[in-house]
N, CA, C and O atoms as a Tinker XYZ file with bonds, in Angstrom:
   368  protein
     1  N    -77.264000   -4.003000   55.877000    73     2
     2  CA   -77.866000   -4.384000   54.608000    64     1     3
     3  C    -76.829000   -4.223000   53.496000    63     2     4     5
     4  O    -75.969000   -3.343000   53.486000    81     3
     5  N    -77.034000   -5.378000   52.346000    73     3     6
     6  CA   -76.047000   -5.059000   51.332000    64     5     7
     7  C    -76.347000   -4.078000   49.937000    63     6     8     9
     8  O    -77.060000   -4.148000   48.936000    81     7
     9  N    -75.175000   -2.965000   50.621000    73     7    10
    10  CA   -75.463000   -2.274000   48.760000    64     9    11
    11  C    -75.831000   -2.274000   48.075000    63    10    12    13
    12  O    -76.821000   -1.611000   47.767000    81    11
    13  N    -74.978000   -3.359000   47.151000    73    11    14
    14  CA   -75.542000   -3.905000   46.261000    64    13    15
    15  C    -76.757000   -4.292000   45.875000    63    14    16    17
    16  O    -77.315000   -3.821000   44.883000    81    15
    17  N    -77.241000   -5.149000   46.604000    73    15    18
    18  CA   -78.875000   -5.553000   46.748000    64    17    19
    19  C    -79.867000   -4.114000   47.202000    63    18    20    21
    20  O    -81.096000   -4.184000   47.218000    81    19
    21  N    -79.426000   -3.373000   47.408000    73    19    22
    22  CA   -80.161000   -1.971000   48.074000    64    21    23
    23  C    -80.281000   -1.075000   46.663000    63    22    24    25
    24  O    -81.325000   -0.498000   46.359000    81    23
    25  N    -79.179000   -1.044000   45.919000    73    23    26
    26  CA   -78.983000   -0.569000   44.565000    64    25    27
    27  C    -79.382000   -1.389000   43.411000    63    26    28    29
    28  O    -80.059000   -0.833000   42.546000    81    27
    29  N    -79.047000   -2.699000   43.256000    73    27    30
    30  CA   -80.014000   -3.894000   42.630000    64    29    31
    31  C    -81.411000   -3.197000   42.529000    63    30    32    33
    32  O    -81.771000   -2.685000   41.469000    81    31
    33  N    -82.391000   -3.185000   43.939000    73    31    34
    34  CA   -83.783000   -2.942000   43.893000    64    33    35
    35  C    -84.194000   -1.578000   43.562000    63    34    36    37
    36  O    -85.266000   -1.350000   43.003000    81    35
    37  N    -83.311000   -0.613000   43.917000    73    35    38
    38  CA   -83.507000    1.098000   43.852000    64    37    39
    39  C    -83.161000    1.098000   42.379000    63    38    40    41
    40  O    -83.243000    2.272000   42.019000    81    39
    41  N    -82.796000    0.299000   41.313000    73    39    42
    42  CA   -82.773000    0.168000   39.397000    64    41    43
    43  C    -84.227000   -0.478000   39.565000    63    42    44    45
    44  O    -85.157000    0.292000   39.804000    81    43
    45  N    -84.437000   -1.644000   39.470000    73    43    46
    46  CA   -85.732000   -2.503000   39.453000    64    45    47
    47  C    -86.800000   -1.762000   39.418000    63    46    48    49
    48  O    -87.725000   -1.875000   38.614000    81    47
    49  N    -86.676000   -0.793000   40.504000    73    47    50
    50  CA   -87.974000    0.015000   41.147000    64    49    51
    51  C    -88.176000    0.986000   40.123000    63    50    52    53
    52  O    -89.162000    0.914000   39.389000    81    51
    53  N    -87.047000    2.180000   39.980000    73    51    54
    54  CA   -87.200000    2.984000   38.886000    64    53    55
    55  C    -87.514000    2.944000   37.806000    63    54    56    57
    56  O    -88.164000    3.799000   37.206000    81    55
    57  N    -87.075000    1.884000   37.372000    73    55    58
    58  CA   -87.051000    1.487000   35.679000    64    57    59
    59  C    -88.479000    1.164000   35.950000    63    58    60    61
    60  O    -89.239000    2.132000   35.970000    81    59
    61  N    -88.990000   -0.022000   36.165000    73    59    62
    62  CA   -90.451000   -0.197000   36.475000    64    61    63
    63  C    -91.519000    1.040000   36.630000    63    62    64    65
    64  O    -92.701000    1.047000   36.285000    81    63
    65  N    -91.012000    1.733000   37.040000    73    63    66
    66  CA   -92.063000    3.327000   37.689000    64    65    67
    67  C    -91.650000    3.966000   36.396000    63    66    68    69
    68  O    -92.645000    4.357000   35.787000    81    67
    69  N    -90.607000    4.190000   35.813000    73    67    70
    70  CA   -90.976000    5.067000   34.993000    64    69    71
    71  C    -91.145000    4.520000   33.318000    63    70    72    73
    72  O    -90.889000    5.274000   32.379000    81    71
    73  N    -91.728000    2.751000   33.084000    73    71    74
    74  CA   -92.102000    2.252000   32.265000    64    73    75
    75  C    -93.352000    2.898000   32.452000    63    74    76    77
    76  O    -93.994000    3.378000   31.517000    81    75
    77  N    -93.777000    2.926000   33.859000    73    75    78
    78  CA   -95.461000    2.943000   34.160000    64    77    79
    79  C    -95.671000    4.228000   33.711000    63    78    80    81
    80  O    -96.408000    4.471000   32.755000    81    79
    81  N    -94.827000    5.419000   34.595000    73    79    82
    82  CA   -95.267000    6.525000   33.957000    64    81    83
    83  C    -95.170000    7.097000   32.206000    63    82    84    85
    84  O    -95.482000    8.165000   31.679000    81    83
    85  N    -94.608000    5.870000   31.688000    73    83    86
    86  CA   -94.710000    6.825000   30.319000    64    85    87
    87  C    -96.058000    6.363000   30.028000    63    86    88    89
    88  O    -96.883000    7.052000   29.428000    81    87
    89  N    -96.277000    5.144000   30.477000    73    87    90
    90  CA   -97.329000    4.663000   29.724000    64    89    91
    91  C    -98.759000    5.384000   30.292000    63    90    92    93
    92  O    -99.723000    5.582000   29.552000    81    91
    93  N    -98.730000    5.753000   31.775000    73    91    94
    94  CA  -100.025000    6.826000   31.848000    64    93    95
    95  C   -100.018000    7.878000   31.350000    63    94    96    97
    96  O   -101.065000    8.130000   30.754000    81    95
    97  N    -99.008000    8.909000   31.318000    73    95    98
    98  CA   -98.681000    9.622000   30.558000    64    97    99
    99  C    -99.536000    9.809000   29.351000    63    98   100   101
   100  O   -100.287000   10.733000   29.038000    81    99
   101  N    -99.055000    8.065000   28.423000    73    99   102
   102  CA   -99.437000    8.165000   26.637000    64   101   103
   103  C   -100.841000    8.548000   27.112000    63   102   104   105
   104  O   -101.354000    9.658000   26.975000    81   103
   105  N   -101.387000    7.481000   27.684000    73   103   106
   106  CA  -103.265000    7.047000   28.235000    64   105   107
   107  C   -104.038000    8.581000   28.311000    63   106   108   109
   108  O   -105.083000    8.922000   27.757000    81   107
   109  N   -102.913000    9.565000   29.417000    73   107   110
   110  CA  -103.698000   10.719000   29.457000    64   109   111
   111  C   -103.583000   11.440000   28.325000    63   110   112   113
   112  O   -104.492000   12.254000   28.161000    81   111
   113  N   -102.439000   11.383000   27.181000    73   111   114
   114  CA  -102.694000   12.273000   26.224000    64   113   115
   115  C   -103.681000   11.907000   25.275000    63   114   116   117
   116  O   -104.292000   12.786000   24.667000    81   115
   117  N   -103.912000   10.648000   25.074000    73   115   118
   118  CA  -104.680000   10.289000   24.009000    64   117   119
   119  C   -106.735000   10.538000   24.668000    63   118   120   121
   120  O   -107.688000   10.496000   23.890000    81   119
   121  N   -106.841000   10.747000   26.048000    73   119   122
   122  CA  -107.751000   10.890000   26.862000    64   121   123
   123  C   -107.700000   12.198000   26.865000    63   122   124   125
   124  O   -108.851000   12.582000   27.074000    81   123
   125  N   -106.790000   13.356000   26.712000    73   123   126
   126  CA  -106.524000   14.817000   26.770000    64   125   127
   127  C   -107.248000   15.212000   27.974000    63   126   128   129
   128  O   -108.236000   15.943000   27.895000    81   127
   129  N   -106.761000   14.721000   29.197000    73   127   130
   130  CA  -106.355000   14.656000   30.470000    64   129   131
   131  C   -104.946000   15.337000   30.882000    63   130   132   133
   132  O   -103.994000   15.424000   30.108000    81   131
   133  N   -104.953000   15.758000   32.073000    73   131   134
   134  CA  -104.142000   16.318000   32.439000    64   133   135
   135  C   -102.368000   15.158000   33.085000    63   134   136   137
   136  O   -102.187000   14.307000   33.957000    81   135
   137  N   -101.447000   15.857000   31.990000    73   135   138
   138  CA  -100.174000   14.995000   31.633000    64   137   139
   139  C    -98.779000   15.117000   33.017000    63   138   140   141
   140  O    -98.602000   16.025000   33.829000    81   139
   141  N    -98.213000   14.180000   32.875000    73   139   142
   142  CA   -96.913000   14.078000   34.086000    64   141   143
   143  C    -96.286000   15.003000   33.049000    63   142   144   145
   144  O    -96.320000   14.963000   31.819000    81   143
   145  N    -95.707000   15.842000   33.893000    73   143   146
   146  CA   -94.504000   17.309000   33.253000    64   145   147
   147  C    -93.289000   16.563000   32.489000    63   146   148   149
   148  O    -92.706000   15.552000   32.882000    81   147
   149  N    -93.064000   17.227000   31.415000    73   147   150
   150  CA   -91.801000   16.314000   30.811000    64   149   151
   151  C    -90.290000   16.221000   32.153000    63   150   152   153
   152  O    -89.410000   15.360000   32.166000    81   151
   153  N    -90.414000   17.154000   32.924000    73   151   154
   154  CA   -89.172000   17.450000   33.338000    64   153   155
   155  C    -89.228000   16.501000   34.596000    63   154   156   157
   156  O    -88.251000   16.334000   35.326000    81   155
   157  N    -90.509000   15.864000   34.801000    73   155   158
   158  CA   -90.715000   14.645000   35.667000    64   157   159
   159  C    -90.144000   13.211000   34.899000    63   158   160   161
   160  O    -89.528000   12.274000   35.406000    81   159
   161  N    -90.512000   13.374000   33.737000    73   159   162
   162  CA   -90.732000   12.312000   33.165000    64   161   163
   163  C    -88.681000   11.937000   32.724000    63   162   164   165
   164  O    -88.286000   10.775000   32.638000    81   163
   165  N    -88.045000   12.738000   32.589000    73   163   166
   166  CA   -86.648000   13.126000   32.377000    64   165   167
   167  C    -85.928000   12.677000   33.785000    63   166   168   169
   168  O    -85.110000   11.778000   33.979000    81   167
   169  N    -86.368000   13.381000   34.472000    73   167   170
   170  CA   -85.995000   12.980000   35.970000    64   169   171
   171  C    -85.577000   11.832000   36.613000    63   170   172   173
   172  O    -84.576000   11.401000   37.185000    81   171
   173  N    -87.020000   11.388000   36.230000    73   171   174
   174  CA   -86.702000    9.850000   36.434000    64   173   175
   175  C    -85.779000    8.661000   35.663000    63   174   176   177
   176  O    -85.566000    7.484000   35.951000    81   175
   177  N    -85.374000    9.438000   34.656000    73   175   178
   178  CA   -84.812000    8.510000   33.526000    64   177   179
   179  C    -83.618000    8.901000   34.281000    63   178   180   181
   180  O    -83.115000    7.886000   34.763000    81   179
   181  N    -82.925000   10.013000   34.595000    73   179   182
   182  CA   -82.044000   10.233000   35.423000    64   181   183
   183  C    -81.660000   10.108000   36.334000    63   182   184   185
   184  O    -80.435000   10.165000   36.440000    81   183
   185  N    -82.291000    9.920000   37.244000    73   183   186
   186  CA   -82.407000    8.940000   38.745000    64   185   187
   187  C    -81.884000    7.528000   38.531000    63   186   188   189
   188  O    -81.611000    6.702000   39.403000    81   187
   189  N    -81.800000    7.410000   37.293000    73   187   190
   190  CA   -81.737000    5.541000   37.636000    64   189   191
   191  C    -83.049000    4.863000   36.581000    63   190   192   193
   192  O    -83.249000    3.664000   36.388000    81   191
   193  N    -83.701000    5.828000   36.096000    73   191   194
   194  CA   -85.023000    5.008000   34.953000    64   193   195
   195  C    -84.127000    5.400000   34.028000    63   194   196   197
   196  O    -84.339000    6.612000   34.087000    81   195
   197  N    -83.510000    5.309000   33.435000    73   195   198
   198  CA   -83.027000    5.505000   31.594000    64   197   199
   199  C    -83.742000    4.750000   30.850000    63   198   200   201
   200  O    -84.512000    5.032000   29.932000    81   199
   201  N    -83.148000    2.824000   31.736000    73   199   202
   202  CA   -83.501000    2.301000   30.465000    64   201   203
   203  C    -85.220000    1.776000   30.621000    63   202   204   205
   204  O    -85.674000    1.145000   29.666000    81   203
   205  N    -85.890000    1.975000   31.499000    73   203   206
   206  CA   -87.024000    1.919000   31.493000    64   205   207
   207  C    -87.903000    3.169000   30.871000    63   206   208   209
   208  O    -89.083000    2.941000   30.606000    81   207
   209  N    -87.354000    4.506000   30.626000    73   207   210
   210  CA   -88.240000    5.399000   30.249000    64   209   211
   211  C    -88.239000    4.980000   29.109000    63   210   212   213
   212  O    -89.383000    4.976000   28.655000    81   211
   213  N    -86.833000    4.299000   27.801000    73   211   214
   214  CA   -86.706000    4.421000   27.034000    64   213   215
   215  C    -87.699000    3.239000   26.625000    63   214   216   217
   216  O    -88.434000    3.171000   25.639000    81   215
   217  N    -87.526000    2.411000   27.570000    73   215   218
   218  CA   -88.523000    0.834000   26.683000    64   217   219
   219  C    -89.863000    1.621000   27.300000    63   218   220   221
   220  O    -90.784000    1.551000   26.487000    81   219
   221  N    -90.232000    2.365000   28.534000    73   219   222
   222  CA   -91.657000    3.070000   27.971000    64   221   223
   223  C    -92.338000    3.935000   26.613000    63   222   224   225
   224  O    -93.488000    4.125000   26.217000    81   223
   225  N    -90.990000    4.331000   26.150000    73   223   226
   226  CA   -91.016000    5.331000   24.769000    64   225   227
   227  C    -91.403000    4.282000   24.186000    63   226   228   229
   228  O    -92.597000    3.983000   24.193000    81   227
   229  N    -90.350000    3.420000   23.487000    73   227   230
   230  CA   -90.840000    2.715000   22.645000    64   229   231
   231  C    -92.122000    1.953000   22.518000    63   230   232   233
   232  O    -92.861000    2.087000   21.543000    81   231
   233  N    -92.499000    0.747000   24.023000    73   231   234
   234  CA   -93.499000    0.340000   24.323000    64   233   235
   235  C    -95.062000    0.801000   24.205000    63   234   236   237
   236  O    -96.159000    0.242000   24.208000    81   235
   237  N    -94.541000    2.166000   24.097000    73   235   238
   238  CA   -96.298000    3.483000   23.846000    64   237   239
   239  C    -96.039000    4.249000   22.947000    63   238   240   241
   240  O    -96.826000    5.185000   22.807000    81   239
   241  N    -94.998000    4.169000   22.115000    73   239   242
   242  CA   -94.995000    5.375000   20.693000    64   241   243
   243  C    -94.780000    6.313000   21.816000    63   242   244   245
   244  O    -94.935000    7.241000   21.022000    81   243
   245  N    -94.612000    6.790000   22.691000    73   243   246
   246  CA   -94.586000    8.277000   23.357000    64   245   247
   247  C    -93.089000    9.241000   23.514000    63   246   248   249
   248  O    -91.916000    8.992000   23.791000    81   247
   249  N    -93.752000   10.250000   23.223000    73   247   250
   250  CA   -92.291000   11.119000   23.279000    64   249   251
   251  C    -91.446000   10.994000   22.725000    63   250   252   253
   252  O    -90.561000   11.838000   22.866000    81   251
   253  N    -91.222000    9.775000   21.699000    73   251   254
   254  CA   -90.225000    9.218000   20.546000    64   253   255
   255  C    -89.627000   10.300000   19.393000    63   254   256   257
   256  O    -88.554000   10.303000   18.790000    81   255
   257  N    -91.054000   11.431000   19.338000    73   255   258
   258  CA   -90.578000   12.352000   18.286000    64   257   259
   259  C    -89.507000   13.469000   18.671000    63   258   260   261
   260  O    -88.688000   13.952000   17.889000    81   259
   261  N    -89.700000   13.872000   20.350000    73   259   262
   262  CA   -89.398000   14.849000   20.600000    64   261   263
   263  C    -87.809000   14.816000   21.233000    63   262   264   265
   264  O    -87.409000   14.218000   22.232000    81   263
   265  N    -87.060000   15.674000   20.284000    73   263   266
   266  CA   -85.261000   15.638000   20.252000    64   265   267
   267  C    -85.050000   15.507000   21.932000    63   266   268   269
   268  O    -84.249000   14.624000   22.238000    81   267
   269  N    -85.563000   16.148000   22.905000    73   267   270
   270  CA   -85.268000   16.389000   24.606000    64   269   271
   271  C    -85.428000   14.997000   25.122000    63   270   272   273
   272  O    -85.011000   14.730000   26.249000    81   271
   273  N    -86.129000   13.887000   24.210000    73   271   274
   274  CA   -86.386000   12.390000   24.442000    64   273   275
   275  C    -85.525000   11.749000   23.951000    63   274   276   277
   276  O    -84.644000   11.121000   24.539000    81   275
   277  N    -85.771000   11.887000   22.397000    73   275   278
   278  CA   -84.632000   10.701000   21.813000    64   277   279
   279  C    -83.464000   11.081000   22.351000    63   278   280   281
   280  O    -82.628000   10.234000   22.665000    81   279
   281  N    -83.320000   11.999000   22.474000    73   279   282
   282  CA   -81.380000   12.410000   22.684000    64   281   283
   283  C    -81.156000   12.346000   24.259000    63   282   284   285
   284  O    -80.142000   11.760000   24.638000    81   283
   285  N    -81.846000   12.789000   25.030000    73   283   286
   286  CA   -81.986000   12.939000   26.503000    64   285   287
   287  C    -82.058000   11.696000   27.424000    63   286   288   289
   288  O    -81.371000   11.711000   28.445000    81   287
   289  N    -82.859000   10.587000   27.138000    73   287   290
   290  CA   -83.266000    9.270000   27.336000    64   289   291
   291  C    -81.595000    8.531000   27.100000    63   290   292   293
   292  O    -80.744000    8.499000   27.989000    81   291
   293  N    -81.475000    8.163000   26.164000    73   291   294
   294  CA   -79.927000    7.633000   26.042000    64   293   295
   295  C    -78.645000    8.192000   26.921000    63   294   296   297
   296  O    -77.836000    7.593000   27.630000    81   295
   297  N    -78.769000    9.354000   26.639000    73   295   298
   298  CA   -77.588000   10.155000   27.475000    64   297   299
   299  C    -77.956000    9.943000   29.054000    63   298   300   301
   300  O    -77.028000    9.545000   29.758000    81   299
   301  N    -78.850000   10.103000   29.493000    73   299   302
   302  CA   -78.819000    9.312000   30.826000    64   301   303
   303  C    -79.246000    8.257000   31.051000    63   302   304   305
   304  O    -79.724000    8.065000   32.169000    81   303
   305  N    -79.231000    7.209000   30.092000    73   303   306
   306  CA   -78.718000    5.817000   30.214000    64   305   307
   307  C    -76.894000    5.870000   30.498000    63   306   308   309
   308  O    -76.235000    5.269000   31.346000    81   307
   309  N    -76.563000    6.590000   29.697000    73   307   310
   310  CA   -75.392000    6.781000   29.814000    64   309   311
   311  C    -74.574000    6.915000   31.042000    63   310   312   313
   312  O    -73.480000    6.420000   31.310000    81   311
   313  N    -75.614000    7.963000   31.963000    73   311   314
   314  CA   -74.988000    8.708000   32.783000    64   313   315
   315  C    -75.418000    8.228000   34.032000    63   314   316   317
   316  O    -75.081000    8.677000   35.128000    81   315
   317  N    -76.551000    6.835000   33.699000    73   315   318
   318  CA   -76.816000    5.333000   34.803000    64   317   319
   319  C    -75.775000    4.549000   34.661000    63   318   320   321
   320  O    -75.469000    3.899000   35.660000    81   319
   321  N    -75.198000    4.429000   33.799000    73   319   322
   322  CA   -74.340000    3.300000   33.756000    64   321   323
   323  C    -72.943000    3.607000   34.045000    63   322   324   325
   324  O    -72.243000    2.637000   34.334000    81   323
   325  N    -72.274000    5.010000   34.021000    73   323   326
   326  CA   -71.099000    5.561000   34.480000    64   325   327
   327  C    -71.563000    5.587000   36.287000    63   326   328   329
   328  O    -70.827000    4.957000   37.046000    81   327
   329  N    -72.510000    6.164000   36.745000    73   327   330
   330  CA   -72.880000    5.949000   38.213000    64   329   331
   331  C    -72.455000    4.986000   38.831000    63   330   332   333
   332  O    -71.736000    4.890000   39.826000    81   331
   333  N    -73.016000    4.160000   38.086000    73   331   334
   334  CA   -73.450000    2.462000   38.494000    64   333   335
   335  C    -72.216000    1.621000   39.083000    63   334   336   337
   336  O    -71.989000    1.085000   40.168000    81   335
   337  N    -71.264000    1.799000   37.416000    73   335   338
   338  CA   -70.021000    1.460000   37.286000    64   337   339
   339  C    -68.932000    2.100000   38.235000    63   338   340   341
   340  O    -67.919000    1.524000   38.633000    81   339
   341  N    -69.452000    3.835000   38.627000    73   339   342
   342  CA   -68.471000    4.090000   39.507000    64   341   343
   343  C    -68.749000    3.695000   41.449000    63   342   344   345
   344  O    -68.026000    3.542000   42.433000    81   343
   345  N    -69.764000    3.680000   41.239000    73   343   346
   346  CA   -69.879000    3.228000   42.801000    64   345   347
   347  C    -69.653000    1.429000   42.916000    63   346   348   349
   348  O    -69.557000    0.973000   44.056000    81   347
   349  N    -69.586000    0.577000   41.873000    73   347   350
   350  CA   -68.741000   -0.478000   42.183000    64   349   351
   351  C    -67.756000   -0.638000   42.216000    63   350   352   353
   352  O    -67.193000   -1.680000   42.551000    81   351
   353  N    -67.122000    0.692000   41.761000    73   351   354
   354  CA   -65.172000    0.948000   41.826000    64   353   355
   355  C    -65.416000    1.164000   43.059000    63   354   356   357
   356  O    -65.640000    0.233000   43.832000    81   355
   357  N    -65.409000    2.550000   43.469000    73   355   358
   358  CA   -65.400000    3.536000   44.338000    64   357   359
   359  C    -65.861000    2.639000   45.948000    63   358   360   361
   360  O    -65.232000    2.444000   46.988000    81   359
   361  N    -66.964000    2.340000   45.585000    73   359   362
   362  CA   -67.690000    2.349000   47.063000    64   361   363
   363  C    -68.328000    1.054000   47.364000    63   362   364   365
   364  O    -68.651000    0.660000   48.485000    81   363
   365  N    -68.499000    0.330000   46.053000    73   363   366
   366  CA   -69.073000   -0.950000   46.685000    64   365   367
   367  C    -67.817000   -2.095000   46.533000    63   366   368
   368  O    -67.973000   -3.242000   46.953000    81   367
């Protein structure tokens, strides 16, 4: 199987999952229901969701206020796109 296309879908997937989770997330706070842990919600932005947690932030007002988001969210966009970039040097 090709890499690339294996890593292509393993971004797609994440970013997608963790658009979704911000947005249940917002649903349960505004329902004051029981919430996904921030350090889940971070996680995933780090895995490979950056830029999907971040268009979930924006997309739901959520977590936008809190510095561990605005600042945290970008920086591992950051630290998706140095990955990304190094395993198409490196390895792919």
């Amino acid at each position: 199987m090709d890499l690339k296309l294996v890593l292509f879908a393993w971004l797609v997937f994440i970013n997608l999952f963790a658009i979704a989770l911000y947005g249940i997330d917002k649903r349960r706070a505004i329902k004051d229901k029981w919430r996904i842990s921030e350090a889940t919600l971070l996680l995933v932005a780090l895995i490979g969701g950056g830029c999907g947690a971040l268009a979930g932030m924006k997309m739901f007002c959520h977590k936008t206020q809190k510095a561990k988001f605005f600042v945290g969210v970008p920086v591992c966009i950051v630290l998706n796109v140095v990955a990304v970039v190094a395993l198409f040097i490196y390895v792919l």
